[in-house]
C-alpha positions in Angstrom: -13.9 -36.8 -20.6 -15.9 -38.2 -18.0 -18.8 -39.2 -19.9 -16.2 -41.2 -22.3 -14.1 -42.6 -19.2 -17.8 -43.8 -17.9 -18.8 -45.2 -20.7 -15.6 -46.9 -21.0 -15.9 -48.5 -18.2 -19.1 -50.0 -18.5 -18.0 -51.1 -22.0 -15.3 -53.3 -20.0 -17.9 -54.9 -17.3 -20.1 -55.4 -20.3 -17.6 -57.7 -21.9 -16.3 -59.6 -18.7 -12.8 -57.6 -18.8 -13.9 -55.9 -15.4 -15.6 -56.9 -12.1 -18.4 -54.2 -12.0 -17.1 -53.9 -8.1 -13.5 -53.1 -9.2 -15.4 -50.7 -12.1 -17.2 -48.9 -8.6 -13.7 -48.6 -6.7 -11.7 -47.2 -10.0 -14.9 -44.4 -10.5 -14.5 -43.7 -6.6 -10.5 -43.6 -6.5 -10.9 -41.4 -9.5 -13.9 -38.7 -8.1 -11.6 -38.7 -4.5 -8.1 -38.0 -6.8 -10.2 -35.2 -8.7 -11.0 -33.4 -5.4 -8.2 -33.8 -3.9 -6.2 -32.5 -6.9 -8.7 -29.6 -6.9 -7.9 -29.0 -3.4 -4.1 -29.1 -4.1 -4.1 -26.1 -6.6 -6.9 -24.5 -4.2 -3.8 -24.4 -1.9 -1.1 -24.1 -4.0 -3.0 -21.1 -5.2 -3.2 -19.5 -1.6 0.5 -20.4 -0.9 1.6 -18.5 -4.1 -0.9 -15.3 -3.1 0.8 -15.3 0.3 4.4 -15.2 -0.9 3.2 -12.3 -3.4 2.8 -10.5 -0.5 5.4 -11.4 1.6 7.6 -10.2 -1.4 5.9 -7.2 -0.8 6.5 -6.6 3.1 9.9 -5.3 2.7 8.8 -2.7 -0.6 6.3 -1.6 2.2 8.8 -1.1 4.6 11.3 0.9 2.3 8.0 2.7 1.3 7.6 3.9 5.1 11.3 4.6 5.7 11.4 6.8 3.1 8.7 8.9 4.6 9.5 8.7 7.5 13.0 10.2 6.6 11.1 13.0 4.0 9.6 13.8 7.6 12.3 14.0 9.6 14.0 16.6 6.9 10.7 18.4 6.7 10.8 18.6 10.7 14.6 19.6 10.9 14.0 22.4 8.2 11.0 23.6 10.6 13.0 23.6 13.3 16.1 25.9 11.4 13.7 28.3 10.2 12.1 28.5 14.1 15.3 29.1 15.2 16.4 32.0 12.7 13.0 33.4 13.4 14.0 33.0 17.2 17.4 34.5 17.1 15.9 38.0 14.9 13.5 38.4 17.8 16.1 38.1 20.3 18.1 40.6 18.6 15.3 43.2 18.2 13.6 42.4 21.5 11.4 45.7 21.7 10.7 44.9 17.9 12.3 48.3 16.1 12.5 48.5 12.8 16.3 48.6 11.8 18.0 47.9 8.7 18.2 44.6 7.1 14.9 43.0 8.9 12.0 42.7 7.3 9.1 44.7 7.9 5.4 45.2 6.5 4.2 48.7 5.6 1.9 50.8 4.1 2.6 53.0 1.7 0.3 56.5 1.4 0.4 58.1 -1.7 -2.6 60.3 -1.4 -1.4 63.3 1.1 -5.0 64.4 1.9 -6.1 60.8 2.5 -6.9 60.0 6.4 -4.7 57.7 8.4 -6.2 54.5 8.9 -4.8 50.9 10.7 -3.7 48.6 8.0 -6.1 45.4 7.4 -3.6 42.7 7.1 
């Protein structure tokens, strides 16, 4: 396109139909368009990368409030299961076993075997 657009041009100073200076000012006004339509969709491009991500601030956001409230329902059944654990202790302070608390044991079923501390 340019090569033909060149040659074009120098066709038409050839023949008289164009002042080689006018020629020289049309070739400039045409390189200084090209960049500056290149720099155009340079920009456009940016502007169109930056409102992708904008669109994706408030996905992020929902993202985070939605662990932040998994979190908080972790941390509230942490905090029920602390306090059942807390009120069984305060029940059985001296720490007796009594029916309906669990308890870990070990069972002997060798009579003659020696007594030994359970490895837990």
């Amino acid at each position: 396109m340019v090569v033909k657009r060149k040659g074009l041009i120098l066709l038409l100073v050839k023949k008289g139909g164009v002042d080689r200076y006018k020629a020289d000012q049309a070739d400039l006004a045409w390189r200084v368009a090209r960049a500056e339509f290149a720099t155009a969709r340079a920009a456009l491009t940016r502007t169109e990368k930056r409102l992708e991500e904008a669109m994706l601030g408030p996905e992020r956001v929902r993202a985070k409030e939605s662990e932040v409230a998994a979190a908080t329902a972790q941390l509230a059944r942490a905090e029920a299961q602390l306090a059942e654990v807390q009120s069984v202790l305060d029940e059985n302070p001296e720490h007796r076993l009594s029916p309906g608390l669990p308890a870990d044991a070990v069972i002997r079923w060798k009579e003659d075997a020696p007594w030994e501390r359970p490895r837990w």
